[in-house]
C-alpha positions, 0 to 999 in steps of 0.5 A, spaced: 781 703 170 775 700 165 770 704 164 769 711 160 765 715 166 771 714 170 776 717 165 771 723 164 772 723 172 779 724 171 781 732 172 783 735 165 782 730 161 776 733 158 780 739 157 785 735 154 781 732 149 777 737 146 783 741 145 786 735 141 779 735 138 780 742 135 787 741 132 786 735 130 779 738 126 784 744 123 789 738 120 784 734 117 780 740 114 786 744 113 791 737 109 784 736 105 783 743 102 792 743 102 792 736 097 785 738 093 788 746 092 795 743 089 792 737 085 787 742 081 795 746 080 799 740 078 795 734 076 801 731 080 800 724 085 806 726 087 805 732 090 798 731 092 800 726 096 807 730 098 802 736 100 798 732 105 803 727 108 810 731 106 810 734 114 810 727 116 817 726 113 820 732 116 818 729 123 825 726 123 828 732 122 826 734 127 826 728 132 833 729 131 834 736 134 827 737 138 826 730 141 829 731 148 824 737 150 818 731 150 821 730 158 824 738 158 819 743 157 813 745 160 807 741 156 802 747 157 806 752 154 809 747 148 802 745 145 799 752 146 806 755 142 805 749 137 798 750 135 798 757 134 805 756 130 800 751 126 796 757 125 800 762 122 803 757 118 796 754 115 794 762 114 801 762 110 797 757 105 792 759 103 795 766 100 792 767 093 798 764 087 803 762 092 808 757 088 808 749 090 815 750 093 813 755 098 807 751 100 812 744 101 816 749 105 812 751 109 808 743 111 815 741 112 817 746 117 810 744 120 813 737 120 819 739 123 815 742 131 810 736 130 816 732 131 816 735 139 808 736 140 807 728 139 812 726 144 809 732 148 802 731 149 803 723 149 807 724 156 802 729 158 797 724 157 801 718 162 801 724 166 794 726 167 792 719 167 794 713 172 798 708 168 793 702 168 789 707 165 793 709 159 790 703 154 783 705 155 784 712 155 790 712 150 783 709 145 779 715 147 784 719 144 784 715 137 778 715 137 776 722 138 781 724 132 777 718 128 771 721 129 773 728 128 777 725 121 770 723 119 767 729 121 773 733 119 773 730 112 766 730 111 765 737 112 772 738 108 769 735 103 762 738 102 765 745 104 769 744 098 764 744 094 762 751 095 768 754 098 775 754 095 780 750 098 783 757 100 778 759 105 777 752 108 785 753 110 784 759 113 778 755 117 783 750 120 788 756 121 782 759 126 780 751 129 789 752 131 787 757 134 782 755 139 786 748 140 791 753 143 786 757 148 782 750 150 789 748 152 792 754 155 785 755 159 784 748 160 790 745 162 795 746 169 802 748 167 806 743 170 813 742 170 817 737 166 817 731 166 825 730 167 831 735 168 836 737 163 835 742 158 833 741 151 839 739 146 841 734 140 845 731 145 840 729 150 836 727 144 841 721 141 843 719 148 836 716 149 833 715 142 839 709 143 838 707 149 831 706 147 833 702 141 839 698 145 833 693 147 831 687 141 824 687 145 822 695 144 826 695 136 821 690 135 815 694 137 817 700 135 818 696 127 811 693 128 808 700 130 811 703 124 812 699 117 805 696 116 802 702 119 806 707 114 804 702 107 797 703 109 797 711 109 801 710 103 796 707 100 790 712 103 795 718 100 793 716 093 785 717 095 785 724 092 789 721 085 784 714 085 777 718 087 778 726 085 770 728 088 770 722 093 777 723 097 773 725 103 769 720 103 774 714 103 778 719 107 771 718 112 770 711 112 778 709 114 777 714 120 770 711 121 773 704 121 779 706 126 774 708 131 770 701 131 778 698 132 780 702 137 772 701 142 773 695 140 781 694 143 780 699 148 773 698 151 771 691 149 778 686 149 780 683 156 787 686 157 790 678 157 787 677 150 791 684 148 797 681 145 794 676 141 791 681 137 797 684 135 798 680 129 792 679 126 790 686 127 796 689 122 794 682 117 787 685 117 789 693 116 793 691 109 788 685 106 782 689 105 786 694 100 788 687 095 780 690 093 783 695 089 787 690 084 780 689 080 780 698 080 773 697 084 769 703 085 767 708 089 762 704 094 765 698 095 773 702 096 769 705 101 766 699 104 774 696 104 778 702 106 773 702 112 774 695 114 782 695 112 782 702 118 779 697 124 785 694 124 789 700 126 787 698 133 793 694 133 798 700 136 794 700 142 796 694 143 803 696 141 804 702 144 801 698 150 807 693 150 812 699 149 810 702 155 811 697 160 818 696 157 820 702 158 822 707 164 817 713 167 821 718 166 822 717 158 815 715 157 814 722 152 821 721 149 819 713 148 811 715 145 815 721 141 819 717 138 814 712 136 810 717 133 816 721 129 818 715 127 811 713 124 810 719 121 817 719 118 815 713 115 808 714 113 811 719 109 816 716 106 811 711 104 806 717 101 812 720 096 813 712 094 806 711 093 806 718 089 811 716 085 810 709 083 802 711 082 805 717 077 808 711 072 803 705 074 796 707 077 793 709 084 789 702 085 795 698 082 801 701 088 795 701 093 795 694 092 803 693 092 803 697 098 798 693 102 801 687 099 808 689 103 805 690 108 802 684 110 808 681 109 812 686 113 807 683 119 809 676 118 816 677 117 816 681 124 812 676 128 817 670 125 822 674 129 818 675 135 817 667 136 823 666 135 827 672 140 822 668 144 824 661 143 832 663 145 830 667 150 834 672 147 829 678 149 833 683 154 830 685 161 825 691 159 829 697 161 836 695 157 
């Protein structure tokens, strides 16, 4: 599968984008309006940062105890459950005079359901879409969140403008609810993907079985450090450009798009796995920029270029794939997805903290330097699994 128009051909998988297009409008509008609201009460990076990308870090949590239902719950009803879940939750927020801590809360237990709609509406995907379409149509999908993060943020930010950060929450708890009709009038009900019943159990046994491979523990560190530094740094726009958040917030989706039309349209498949590395350098480079502190234009124009290279994990989650089993491809794509938030999380709270006692354009570019190392230092490894011959067979 090669071209967009047979992609839009495939029964459903219009439906599916543009329930995704209205969650993915809520969250971007909705973290914006979340990180603005607490920075204008606390001054704080940290919990700035925290606020917007704190979810991230309860996704672990929840990948403990909730992972296993990615392959064992009816995906229709769990993305209908889930976005009007969000909804009651976004609602939550924008409550007049509600403390920090009661806000972190409430983001935190968004995080932990995130955890299972990942993995969800990733298998769901393998479903709708026959598996040598998945690199294209996977590309679709990121870039539709890039376009609706840049208009999600633009319109965040010039709504902010005029709005109180309360009511841009209470807007992106109405765009949750519309994910959750488009989903459940849009989509099949379909049984699950495997037998069994969702339990913790279940969870660690295939979490294990899908780390047990050095292949797929490569990929899956590939797919999730360099990536977690850089949105460590993107946490600190907020901090680093108070009246210009949404811009650079705008630019880096912009660039994200570029990367993933240009991986997933443009690239001959047998080229793809060459770009893994130069990409993951090119995300974390451009962000040495802001050493010299530069302003408003040329940050934007850097972070849009440093976003290109987030195109890297549609190679990535392509080789993750043909490494791994059918009937675990929702737990092996949740997985990889908890666990990229968890570590964007992470790097976010660490980004906070070290821009509290340095400076936001400082640890940007400490955090960028680390990640271009970490990318080196995996693909070092690569080489050298390839020139033992240590590489398990692909479903080990």
């Amino acid at each position: 599968m090669r071209s967009y128009r047979t992609l839009v051909r495939t029964p459903e998988f219009t439906s599916f984008l543009l329930s995704f297009a209205a969650f993915a409008a809520a969250q971007t509008i909705g973290s914006l309006a979340l990180g603005t609201l607490v920075f204008q009460a606390t001054g704080s990076p940290l919990l700035s940062a925290v606020s917007m990308f704190g979810p991230q870090l309860a996704q672990l949590v929840g990948a403990t105890f909730l992972l296993s239902g990615a392959d064992r719950l009816p995906p229709r009803a769990i993305l209908s459950g889930l976005a009007l879940a969000y909804a009651a939750g976004t609602a939550v927020l924008a409550l007049p005079g509600l403390p920090v801590a009661a806000v972190l809360g409430v983001v935190l237990a968004q995080g932990l359901l995130a955890a299972l709609g990942g993995g969800v509406r990733s298998g769901l995907l393998t479903e709708i879409l026959p598996r040598d379409g998945y690199v294209l149509g996977r590309s679709v999908f990121n870039m539709l969140w890039g376009l609706t993060q840049v208009a999600g943020f633009a319109m965040g930010g010039a709504l902010l403008t005029s709005l109180t950060p309360g009511t841009c929450l209470l807007l992106a708890a109405a765009l949750y609810v519309t994910s959750a009709l488009a989903t459940r009038l849009g989509l099949t009900a379909r049984p699950p993907r495997s037998s069994g019943r969702l339990s913790v159990s279940a969870t660690w046994r295939t979490n294990a079985l899908l780390w047990s491979s050095r292949s797929r523990r490569l990929t899956y560190l590939g797919l999730w450090i360099p990536n977690g530094l850089v949105v460590g740094c993107e946490s600190l726009y907020v901090s680093f450009a108070p009246g210009a958040a949404g811009t650079l917030f705008a630019c880096a989706a912009l660039g994200m798009f570029v990367g993933d039309v240009v991986v997933g349209r443009l690239v001959p498949p047998a080229w793809r796995p060459r770009l893994a590395v130069p990409l993951r350098l090119l995300l974390a480079v451009p962000y040495l920029l802001f050493v010299l502190r530069p302003g408003v234009a040329p940050a934007a124009v850097a972070v849009a270029v440093a976003s290109v290279g987030f195109g890297a994990s549609l190679v990535l989650q392509e080789r993750l794939m043909s490494r791994t089993p059918d009937d675990l491809a929702g737990q092996a794509l949740g997985l990889h997805f908890v666990g990229m938030s968890t570590m964007q999380g992470v790097c976010a709270a660490l980004a906070g903290a070290v821009a509290q006692v340095t400076s936001p354009a400082a640890t940007m570019t400490m955090l960028a330097g680390g990640s271009a190392a970490v990318t080196l230092i995996l693909a070092v490894l690569d080489r050298r699994a390839e020139r033992t011959g240590r590489q398990e067979p692909v479903f080990s």
